[in-house]
C-alpha positions as CSV (number, residue, x, y, z in Angstrom):
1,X,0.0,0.0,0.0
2,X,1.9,3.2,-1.2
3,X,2.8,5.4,1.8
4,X,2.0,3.0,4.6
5,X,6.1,3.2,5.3
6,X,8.3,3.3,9.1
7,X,6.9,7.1,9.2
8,X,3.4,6.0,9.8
9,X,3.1,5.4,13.9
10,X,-0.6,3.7,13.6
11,X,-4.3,4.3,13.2
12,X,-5.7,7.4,13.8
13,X,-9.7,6.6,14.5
14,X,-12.7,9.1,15.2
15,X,-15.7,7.8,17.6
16,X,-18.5,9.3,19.6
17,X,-17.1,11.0,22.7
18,X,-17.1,8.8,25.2
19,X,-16.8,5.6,23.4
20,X,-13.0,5.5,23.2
21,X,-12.6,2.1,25.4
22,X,-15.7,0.6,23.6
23,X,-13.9,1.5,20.3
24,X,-10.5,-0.1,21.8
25,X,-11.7,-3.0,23.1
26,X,-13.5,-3.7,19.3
27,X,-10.1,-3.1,17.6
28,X,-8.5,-4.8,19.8
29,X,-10.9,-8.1,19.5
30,X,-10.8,-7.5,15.6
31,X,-7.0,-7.5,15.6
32,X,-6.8,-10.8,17.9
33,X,-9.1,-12.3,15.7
34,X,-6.6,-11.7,12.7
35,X,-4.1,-13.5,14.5
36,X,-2.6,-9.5,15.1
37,X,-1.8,-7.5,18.4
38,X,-2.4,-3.6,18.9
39,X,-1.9,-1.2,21.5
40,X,-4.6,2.0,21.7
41,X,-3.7,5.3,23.1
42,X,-6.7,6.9,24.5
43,X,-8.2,9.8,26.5
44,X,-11.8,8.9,27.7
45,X,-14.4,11.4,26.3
46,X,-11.4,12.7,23.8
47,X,-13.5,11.7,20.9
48,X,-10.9,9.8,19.0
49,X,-8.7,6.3,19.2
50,X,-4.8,6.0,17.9
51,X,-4.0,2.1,17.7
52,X,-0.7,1.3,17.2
53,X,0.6,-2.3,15.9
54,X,2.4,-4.6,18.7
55,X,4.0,-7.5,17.2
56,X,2.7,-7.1,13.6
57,X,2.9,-4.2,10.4
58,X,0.7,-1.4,10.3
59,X,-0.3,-3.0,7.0
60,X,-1.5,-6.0,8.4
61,X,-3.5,-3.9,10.5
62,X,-5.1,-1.8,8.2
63,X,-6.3,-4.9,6.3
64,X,-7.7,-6.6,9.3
65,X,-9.4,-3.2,10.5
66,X,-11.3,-1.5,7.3
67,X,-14.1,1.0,8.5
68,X,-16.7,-0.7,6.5
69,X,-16.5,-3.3,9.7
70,X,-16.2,-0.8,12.3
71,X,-18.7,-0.3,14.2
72,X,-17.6,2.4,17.0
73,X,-15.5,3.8,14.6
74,X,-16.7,6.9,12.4
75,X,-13.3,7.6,10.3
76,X,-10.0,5.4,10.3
77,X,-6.9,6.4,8.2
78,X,-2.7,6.1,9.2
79,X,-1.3,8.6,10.8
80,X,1.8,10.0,11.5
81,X,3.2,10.8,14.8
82,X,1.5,13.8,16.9
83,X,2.8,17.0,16.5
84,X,2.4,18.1,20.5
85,X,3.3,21.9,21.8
86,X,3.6,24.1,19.0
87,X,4.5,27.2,18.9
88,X,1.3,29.5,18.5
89,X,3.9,32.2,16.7
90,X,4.5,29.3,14.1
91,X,1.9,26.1,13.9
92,X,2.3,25.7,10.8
93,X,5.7,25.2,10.1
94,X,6.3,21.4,11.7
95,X,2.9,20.9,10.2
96,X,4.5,21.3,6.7
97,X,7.5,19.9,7.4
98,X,5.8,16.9,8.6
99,X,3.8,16.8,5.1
100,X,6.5,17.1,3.0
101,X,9.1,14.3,4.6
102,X,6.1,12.1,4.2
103,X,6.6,12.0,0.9
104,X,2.6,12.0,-0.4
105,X,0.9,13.6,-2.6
106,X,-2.7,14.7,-1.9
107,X,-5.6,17.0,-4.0
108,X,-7.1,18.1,-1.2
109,X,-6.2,18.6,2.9
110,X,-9.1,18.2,5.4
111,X,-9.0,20.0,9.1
112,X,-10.7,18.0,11.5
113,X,-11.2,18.5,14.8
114,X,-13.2,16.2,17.4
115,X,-16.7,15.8,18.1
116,X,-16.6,17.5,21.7
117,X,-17.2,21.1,22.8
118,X,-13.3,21.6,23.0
119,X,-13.0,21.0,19.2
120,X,-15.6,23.6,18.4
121,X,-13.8,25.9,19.7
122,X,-10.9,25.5,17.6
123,X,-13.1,26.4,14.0
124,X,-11.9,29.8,14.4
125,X,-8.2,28.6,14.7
126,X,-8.9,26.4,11.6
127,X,-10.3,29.4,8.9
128,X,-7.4,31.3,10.1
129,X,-4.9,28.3,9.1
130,X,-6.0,26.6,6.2
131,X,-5.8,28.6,3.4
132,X,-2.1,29.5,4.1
133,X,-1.4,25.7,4.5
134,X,-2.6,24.9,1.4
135,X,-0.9,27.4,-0.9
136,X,2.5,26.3,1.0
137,X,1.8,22.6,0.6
138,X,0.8,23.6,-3.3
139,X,4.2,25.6,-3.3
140,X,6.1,22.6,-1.8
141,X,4.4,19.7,-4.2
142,X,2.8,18.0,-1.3
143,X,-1.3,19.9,-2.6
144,X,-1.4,19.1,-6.5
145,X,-4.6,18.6,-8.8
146,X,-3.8,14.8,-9.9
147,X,-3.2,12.9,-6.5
148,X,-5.7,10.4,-7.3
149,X,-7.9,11.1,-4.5
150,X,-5.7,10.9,-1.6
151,X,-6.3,13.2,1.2
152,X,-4.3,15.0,3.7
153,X,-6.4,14.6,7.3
154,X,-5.3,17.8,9.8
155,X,-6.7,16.9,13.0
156,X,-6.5,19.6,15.4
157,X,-6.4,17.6,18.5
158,X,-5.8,21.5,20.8
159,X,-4.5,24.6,19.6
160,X,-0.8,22.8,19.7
161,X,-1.4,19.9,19.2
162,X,-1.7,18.2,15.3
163,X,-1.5,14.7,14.0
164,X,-1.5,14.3,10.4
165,X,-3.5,11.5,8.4
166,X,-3.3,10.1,4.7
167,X,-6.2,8.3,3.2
168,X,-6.9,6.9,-0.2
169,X,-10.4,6.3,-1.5
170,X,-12.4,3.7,-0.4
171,X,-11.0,2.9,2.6
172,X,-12.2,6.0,4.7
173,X,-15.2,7.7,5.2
174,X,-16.2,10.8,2.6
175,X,-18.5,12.8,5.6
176,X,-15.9,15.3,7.2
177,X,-15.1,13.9,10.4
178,X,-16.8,11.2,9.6
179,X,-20.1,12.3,10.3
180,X,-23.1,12.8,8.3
181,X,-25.2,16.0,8.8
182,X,-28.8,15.7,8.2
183,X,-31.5,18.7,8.4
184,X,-34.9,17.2,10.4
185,X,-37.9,17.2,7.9
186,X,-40.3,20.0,9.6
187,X,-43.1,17.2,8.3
188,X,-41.8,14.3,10.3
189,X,-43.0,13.6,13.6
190,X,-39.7,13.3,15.8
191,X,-36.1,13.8,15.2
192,X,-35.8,10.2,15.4
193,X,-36.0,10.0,11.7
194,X,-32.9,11.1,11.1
195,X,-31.9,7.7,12.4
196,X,-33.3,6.2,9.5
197,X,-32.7,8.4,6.9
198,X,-28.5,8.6,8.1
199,X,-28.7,4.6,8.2
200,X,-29.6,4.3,4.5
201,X,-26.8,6.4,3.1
202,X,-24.3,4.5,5.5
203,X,-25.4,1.0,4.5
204,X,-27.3,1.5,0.8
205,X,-25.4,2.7,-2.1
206,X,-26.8,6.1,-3.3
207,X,-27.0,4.3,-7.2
208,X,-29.3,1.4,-4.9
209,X,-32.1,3.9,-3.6
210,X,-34.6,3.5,-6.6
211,X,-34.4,0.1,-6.7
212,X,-34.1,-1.0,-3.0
213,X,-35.8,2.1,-1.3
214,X,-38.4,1.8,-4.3
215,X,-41.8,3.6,-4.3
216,X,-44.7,1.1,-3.5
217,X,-42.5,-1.4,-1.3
218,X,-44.4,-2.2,1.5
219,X,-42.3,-2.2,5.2
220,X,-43.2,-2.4,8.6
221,X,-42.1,-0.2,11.8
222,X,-41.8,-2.5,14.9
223,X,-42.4,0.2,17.6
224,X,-43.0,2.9,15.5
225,X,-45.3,5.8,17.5
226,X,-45.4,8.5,16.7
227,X,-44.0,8.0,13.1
228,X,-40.2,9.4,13.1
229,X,-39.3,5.9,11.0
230,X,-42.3,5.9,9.9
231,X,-42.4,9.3,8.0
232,X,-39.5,8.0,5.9
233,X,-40.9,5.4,4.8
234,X,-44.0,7.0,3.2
235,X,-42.0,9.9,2.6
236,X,-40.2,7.0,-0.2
237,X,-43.5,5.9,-1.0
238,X,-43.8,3.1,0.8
239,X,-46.9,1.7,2.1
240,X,-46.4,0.6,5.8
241,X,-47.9,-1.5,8.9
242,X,-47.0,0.6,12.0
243,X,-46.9,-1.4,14.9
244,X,-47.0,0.2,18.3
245,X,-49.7,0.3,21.5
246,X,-49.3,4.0,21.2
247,X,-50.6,7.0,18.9
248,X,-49.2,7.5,15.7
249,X,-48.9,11.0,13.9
250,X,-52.5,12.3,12.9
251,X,-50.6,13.5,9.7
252,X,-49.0,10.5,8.9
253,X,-52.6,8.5,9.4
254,X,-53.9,11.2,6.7
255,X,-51.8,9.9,3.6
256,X,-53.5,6.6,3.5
257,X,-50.0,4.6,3.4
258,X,-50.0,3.6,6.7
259,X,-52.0,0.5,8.8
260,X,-51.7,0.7,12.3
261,X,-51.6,-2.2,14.6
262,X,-52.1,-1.2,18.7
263,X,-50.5,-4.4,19.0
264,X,-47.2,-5.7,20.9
265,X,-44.4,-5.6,18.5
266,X,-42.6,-8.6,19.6
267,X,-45.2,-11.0,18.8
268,X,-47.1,-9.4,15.7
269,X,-47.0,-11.5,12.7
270,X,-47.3,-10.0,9.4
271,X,-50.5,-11.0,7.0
272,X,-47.8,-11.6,4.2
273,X,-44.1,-11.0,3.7
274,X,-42.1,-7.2,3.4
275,X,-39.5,-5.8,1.8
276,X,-38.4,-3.4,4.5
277,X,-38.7,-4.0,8.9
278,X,-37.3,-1.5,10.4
279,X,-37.1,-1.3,14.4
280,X,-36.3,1.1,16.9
281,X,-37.7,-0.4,20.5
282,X,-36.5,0.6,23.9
283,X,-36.0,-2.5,25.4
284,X,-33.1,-4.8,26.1
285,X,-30.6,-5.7,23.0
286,X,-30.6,-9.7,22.9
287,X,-34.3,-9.3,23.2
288,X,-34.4,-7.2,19.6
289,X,-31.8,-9.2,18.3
290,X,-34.1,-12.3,18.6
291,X,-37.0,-11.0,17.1
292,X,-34.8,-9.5,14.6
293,X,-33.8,-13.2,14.0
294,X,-36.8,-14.5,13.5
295,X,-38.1,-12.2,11.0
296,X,-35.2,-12.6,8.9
297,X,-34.7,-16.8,9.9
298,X,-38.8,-16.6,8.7
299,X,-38.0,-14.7,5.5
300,X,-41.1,-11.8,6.6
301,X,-38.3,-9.7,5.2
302,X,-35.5,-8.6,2.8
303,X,-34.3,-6.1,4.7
304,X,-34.3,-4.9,8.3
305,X,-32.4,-1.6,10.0
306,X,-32.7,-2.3,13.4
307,X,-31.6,-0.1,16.9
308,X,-29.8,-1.9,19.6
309,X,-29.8,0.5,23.0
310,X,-26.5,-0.5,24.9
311,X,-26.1,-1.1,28.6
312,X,-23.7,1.4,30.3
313,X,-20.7,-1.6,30.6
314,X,-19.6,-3.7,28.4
315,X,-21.3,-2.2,25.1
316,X,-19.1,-3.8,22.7
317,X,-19.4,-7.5,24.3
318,X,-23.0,-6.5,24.1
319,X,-22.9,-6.1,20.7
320,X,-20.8,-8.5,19.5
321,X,-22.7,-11.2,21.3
322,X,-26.2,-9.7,19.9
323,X,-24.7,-10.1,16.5
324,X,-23.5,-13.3,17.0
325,X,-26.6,-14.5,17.8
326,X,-28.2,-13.4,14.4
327,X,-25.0,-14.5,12.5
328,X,-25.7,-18.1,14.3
329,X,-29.1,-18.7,13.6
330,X,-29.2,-17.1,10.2
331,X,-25.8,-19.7,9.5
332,X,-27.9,-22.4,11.1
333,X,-30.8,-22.1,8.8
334,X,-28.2,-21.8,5.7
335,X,-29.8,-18.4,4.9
336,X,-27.2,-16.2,2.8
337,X,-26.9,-12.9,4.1
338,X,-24.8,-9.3,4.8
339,X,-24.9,-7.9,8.4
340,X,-22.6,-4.8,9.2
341,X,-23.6,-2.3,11.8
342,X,-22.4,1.5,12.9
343,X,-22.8,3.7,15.9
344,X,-24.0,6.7,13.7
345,X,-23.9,9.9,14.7
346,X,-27.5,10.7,15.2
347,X,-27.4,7.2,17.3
348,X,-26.1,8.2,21.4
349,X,-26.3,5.2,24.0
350,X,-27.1,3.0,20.8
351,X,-26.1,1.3,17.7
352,X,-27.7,0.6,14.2
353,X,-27.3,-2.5,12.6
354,X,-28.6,-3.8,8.7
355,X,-29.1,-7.2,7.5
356,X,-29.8,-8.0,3.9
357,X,-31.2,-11.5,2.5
358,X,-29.2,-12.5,-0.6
């Protein structure tokens, strides 16, 4: 992999602030699982993860640990040392010189900064900064207009303190900091539905939305008052069965697209088979994972997003194990099939996971 040389100290991974040991402890399972070791350096509530090799190359690392299979992880790339107390007089000067002994080439340079209140604060810093970086690094050869798509990653850690990133495409995320902004529909009944809405451009290619988001699909929402997951179904034109003991959205109701059952949505069957389920319960993960199993080990579906809400300890064996227990069943029954799951950003104390029926 061009670049990935002795200068490159490790991985240099954004999360959700306060999920850097639940992050760790995935890598660190993924990389044992590759027959790899890794160490993580890590501030809890710092909003980011570097995970250095221990025994292996960064390379093999890298390969064991793409994003796609992340699920803590919002943006993963190498990185180069930290650049720690510089010189507010001169920042960008080690910055540069840092670029340049690297010996890449990049068309275009992102500043980053973590998702925490502290990394706000540095956007001011950042406009100040990034224009005179990039006409330097254009000067030096480092910015040019035929890099093939490899990026330059700033992440502004403090005010003086910098670690630089290189990522090609396809193995990183495109979202700036990894994370997908989304403006709440005035129409829709919650702000829930940005869950949704986030979830399909994570795990649905955009060229895939006619065809598997298609108009006249019919879904169901497993706990779906007052209509947040709801709205975006019918907003796709989708007809749906809403299942939930409590009210849906009077203007939802009005558009004729939706059947609501006041019924318990663990046990409801559906009259016939879906193409989408889509579930976002309160309630304990191994018990949404199971009736997530059955729909899909019953074939009532093709495709189901689904919520898991995470305990405060041990999230990731949480996880994993809820997973499993899909993967198991699903591999019992012979039933071919793609699972992959993401804490997204609209997500807090939970993740979002997708499972597709070949």
């Amino acid at each position: 992999m061009q670049g990935i040389g002795a200068d490159f100290a490790g991985l240099l991974l954004y999360c959700r602030a306060g999920f850097e040991a639940d992050l760790t402890a995935e890598l660190t399972e993924r990389a044992a699982r590759a027959g790899l070791g890794g160490y993580a350096r890590v501030q809890a509530g710092a909003g980011h993860v570097f995970f250095e090799p221990a025994g292996c190359s960064l390379k093999e690392l890298i390969r064991a640990l793409p994003l796609t299979e992340l699920i803590f992880a919002r943006q993963v790339f190498p990185a180069l040392p930290v650049l720690a107390d510089l010189d507010r007089a001169d920042r960008l000067t080690p910055i540069i010189e840092q670029a340049v002994a690297a010996g890449w080439r990049v068309d275009s340079v992102w500043h980053e900064t973590p998702d925490t209140n502290e990394g706000k604060g540095l956007r001011r810093l950042i406009k100040a900064v990034e224009r005179p970086l990039a006409a330097v690094l254009r000067k030096r050869g480092v910015l040019c207009s035929d890099a093939g798509g490899q990026r330059l990653h700033v992440f502004w850690q403090a005010g003086d303190r910098v670690q630089l990133g290189f990522s090609r495409p396809g193995r990183r995320s495109e979202w700036p900091g990894g994370v997908l902004h989304l403006r709440s529909p005035r129409e829709a009944p919650s702000r829930s539905t940005l869950k949704l809405e986030e979830a399909w451009h994570t795990f649905i290619p955009w060229d895939e939305w006619d065809t598997r988001l298609a108009q006249g699909m019919q879904a169901v929402d497993l706990g779906a008052a007052p209509g947040g997951w709801t709205w975006q179904l019918v907003h796709r034109g989708m007809y749906v069965h809403a299942v939930d003991n409590g009210p849906m959205d009077a203007r939802l109701m009005a558009t004729t697209q939706v059947e609501h059952h006041r019924e318990d949505a663990f046990s409801w069957v559906p009259p016939k088979s879906v193409t989408w389920l889509v579930c976002d319960i309160v309630d304990k993960p191994a018990k949404v994972a199971a009736r997530m199993a059955d729909w899909l080990e019953a074939g009532w579906c093709r495709e189901v997003i689904f919520n898991l809400k995470l305990p405060m300890k041990q999230r990731w064996q949480t996880v994993y194990d809820c997973l499993d227990h899909i993967e198991e069943r699903l591999l019992d029954e012979r039933v071919r099939f793609r699972l992959r799951a993401r804490q997204l950003y609209h997500d807090r104390e939970e993740i979002t996971a997708h499972v597709k029926l070949d």
